[in-house]
Structures are given as C-alpha cells and as structure tokens.
C-alpha positions as CSV (number, residue, x, y, z in Angstrom):
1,X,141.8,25.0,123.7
2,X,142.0,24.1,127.6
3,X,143.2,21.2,129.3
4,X,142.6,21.0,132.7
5,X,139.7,20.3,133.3
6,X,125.0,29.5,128.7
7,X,126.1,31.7,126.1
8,X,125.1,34.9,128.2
9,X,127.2,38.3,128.2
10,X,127.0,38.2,132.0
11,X,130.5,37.8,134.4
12,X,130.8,34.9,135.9
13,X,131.0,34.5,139.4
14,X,134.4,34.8,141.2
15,X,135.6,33.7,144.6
16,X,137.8,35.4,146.8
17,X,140.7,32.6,148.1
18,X,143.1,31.4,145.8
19,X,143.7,27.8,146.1
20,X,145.4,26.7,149.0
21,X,148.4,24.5,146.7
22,X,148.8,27.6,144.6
23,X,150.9,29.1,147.8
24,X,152.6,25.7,148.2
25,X,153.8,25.4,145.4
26,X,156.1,28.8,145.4
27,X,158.6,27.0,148.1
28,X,160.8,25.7,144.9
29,X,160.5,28.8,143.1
30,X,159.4,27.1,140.2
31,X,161.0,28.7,136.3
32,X,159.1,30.7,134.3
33,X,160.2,30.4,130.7
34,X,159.2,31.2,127.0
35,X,159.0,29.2,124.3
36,X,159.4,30.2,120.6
37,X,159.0,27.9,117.4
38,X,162.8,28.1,117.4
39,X,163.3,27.8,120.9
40,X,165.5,24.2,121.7
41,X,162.9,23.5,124.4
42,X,160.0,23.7,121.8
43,X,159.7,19.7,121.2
44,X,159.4,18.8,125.0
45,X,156.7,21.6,125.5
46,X,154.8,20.0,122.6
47,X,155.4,16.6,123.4
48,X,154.1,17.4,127.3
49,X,150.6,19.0,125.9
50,X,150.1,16.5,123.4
51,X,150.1,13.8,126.4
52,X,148.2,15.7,128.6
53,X,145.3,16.1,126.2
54,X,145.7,12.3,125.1
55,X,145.3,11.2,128.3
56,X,142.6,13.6,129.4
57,X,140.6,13.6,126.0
58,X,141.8,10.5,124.2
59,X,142.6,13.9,121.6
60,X,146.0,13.5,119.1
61,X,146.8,17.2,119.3
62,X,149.5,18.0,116.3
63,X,148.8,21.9,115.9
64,X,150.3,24.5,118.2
65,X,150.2,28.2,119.1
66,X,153.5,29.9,118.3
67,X,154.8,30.9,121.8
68,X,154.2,28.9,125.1
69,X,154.4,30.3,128.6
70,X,155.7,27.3,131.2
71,X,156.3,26.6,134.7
72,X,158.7,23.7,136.0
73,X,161.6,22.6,138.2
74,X,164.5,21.0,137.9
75,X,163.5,20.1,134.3
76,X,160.1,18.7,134.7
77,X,157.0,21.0,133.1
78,X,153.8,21.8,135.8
79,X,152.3,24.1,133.8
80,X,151.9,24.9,130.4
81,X,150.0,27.7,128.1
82,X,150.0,29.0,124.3
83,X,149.5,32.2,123.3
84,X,148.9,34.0,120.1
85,X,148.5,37.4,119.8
86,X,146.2,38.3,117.4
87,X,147.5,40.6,115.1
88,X,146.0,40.8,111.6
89,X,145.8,37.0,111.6
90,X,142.3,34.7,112.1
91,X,142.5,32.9,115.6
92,X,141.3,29.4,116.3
93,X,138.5,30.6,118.3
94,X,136.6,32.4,115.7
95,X,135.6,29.8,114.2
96,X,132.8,29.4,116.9
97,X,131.7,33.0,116.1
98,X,129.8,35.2,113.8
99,X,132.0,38.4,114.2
100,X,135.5,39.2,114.5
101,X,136.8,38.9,118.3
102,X,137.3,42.2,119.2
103,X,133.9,43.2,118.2
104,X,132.9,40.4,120.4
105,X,135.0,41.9,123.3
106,X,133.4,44.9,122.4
107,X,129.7,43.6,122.8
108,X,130.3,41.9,126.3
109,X,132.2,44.2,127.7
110,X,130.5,47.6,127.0
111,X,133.9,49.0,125.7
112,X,136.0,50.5,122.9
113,X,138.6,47.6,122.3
114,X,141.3,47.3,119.1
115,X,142.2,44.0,117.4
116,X,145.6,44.2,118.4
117,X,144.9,44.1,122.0
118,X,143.5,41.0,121.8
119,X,145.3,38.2,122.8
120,X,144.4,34.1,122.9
121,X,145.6,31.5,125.0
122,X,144.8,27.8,124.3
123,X,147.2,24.4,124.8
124,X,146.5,24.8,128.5
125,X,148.0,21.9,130.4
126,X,148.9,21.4,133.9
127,X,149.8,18.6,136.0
128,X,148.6,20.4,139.2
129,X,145.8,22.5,139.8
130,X,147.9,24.6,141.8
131,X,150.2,25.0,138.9
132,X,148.1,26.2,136.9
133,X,146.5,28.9,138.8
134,X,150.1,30.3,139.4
135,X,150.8,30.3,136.4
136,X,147.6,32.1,134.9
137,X,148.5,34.8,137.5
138,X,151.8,35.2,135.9
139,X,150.6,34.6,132.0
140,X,148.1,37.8,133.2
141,X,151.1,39.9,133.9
142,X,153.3,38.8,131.7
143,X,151.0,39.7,128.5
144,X,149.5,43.1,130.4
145,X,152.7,44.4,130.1
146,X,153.4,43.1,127.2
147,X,151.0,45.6,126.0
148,X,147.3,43.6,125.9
149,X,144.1,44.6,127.2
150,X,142.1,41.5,126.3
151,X,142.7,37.9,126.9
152,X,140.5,35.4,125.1
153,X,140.4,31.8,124.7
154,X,138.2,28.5,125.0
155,X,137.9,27.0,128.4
156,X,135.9,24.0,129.6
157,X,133.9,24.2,133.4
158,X,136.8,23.1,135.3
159,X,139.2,25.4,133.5
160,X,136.7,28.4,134.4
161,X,136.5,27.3,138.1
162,X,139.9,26.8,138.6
163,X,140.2,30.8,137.1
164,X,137.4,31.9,138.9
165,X,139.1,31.2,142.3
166,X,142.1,33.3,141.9
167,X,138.8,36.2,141.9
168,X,139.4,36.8,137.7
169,X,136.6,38.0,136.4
170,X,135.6,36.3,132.9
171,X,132.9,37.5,130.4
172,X,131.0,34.4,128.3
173,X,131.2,35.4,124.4
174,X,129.1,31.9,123.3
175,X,129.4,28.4,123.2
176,X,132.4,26.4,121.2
177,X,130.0,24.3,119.2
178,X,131.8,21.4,117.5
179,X,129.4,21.5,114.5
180,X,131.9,25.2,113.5
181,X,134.7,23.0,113.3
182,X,135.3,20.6,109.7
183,X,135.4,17.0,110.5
184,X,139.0,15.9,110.5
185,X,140.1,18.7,112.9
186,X,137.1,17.7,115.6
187,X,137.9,14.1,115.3
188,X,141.7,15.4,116.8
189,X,139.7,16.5,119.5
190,X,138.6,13.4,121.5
191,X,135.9,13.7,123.9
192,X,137.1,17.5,125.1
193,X,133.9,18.6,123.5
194,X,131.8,16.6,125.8
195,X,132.5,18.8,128.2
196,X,130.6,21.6,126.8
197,X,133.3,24.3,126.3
198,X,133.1,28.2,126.0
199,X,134.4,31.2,124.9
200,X,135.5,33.6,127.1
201,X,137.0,36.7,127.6
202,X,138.6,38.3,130.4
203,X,140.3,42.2,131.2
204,X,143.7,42.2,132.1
205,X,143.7,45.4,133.4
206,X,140.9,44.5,135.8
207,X,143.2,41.0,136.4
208,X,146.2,43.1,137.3
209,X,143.6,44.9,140.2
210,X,142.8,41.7,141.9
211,X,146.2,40.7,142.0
212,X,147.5,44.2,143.9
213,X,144.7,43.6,145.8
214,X,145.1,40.5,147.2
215,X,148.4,39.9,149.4
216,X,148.9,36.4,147.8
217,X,148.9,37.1,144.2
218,X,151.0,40.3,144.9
219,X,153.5,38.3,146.9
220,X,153.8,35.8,143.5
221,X,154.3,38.9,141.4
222,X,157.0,40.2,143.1
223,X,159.0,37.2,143.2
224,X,158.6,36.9,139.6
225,X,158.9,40.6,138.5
226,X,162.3,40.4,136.6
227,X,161.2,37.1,134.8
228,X,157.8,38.9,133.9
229,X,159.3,42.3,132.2
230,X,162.0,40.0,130.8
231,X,159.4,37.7,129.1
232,X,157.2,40.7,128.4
233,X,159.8,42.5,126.3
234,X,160.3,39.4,124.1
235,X,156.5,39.2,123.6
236,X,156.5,42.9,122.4
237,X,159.5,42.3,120.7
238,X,158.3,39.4,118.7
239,X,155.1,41.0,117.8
240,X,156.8,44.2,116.3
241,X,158.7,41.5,114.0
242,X,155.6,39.0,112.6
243,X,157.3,36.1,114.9
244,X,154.0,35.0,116.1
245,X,152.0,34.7,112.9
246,X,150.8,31.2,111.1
247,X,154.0,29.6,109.7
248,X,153.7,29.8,106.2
C-alpha cells in the first residue's frame, strides 16, 4: 500500500520536470538507510508509517513488509518505503488479481519476465512531497542493481502523480478492489480505499534511462552511489539467504 497521497494496460502519462522541492531538499544531504526485521531502527520506522497512515486514512496499520528503504536527517524520517521481493512467496497485491504477478507484468508489458524479478513496494510514507520523489529515484536504483527488472505495488492518484513527474513510466495491471480483501484486514484500512487505488507496474531498467537522462536525477544518483551499491549488496545478500520471506 501507498501513503501519500481505469484498469487499462496502457502507460500512463509522464511529465518531464521533477518537482521543484525534490532539488531542495538534497542541500542536507539527507541518509539513505535500510531497515531489516532485526534492524535496532525497525520500531521507529514502524511507528512513523503507522502514524502517517492514521492520520491520512484514519487506518491502524500493524503488518509490515520485511525491509524498508528511508530517508532522514539528523534523526527525523522524510521518507519511508517497504519492499518485498517476491521470491517464491504470495505478495499482498495479488490478492486484487486473477494471475500470478509476473504473468501480469508479462501481459502489460509485451515481455518475457521471471518471478523473481519482481519486486513490491508498499508502506509508502512521506512527510514531504519532495521527499518522496527523491527517494523513489533512489529506491529505483537501489533495487535495479540489486538485481530486479520489475517494480510493482498499489498506489492511489496522488501517489501516481507525484511518480509520474520524475518522467517514470507506470503500466496499470487493474483496480485494487476492497471486495478481494477479507473483512478484518479492510477495516485496518480506513478510508485509503476511497481513493480508488491501483495496481501498477513499472520497468526499472527503463527508470534507470530517465534518470541518465535527465541532469537532475543523475546529479542525485551520484551523490548517492556508494550508499546505493552498499544497500544494493545487502538486498541481494538477503535474498540469497530467505531474510525477506513471511516470518513464520
């Protein structure tokens, strides 16, 4: 699921400027960091999506991915995402569709693509819009070269707009109807289904051209190269040993 805030295969349309606070926002250098289920950070991460989603949704989130991706400064949180790679496991998503995801990548994108190249985000939170267009630019490098091809996850209108202006490209899979999910877990969920969510999916490899393309997003990524193929050999590294599959 996204915070911050019609089921057809086509891309949806992109624009070409990044947001103006995305830049402004680089003058602290904010930290990128990763957050295991062991990690000592964990509970705060939690504890900051939770409230975001309260207070945007009314929604009592109590059910995380197993790694986040954050942004902050001097120990405050900007930006937060979860990711699960996909593996062998079911993902949250799914339950909205009538196929497996990558069969779904494979019908709206017109291409071969492989379970485990799949990868879904969800607990999106930011404070700032700005925030979290930076740090979808570096979630989208830090997971290509972690190895994925495919990013997937749920994401209301304003979630797709704010995307859409870094010049992402997204590809609609179908609507998140609530009626797919049992009653207890949609009551969790507040009003975030009022907003009329979908699924998406989007290429990383055709991410990682807009950003060498543009003089902006390249800028970002080189001041956070080190942090990205340090983050993106954990990732690897904790999919090669199970860490990111359902707790038992």
């Amino acid at each position: 699921m996204a915070l911050i805030t019609t089921s057809d295969n086509t891309a949806v349309p992109v624009s070409e400027k990044p947001s103006r606070s995305l830049s402004q926002l680089l003058g602290p250098g904010p930290q990128l960091s990763l957050h295991g289920r062991q990690s000592a950070d964990r509970q705060r991460v939690e504890t900051y999506v939770a409230r975001q989603f309260q207070s945007v949704y009314g929604a009592s989130i109590n059910e995380f991915m197993p790694l986040f991706l954050s942004l902050g400064c001097n120990e405050q949180l900007s930006a937060v995402t979860g990711i699960r790679p996909v593996e062998e496991q079911p993902l949250f998503l799914e339950q909205y569709l009538d196929q497996p995801i990558e069969q779904e990548v494979v019908r709206v994108f017109e291409t071969p693509a492989n379970r485990l190249s799949v990868v879904e985000i969800g607990n999106l939170a930011a404070t700032h819009r700005g925030s979290s267009q930076l740090l979808f630019v570096l979630l989208a490098a830090t997971l290509h070269r972690a190895g994925f091809r495919w990013i997937t996850f749920t994401a209301t209108p304003q979630v797709r707009k704010t995307i859409n202006r870094l010049g992402f490209e997204l590809r609609i899979i179908d609507e998140a109807k609530p009626e797919r999910l049992e009653q207890n877990v949609l009551k969790q969920w507040g009003s975030y289904y009022h907003t009329n969510p979908l699924v998406v999916a989007g290429d990383l490899n055709h991410a990682m051209q807009v950003i060498g393309a543009k003089r902006t997003l390249g800028g970002i990524l080189a001041l956070y190269c080190n942090q990205v193929d340090t983050l993106a050999a954990q990732i690897k590294y904790g999919v090669h040993h199970g860490q990111y599959r359902y707790a038992a």
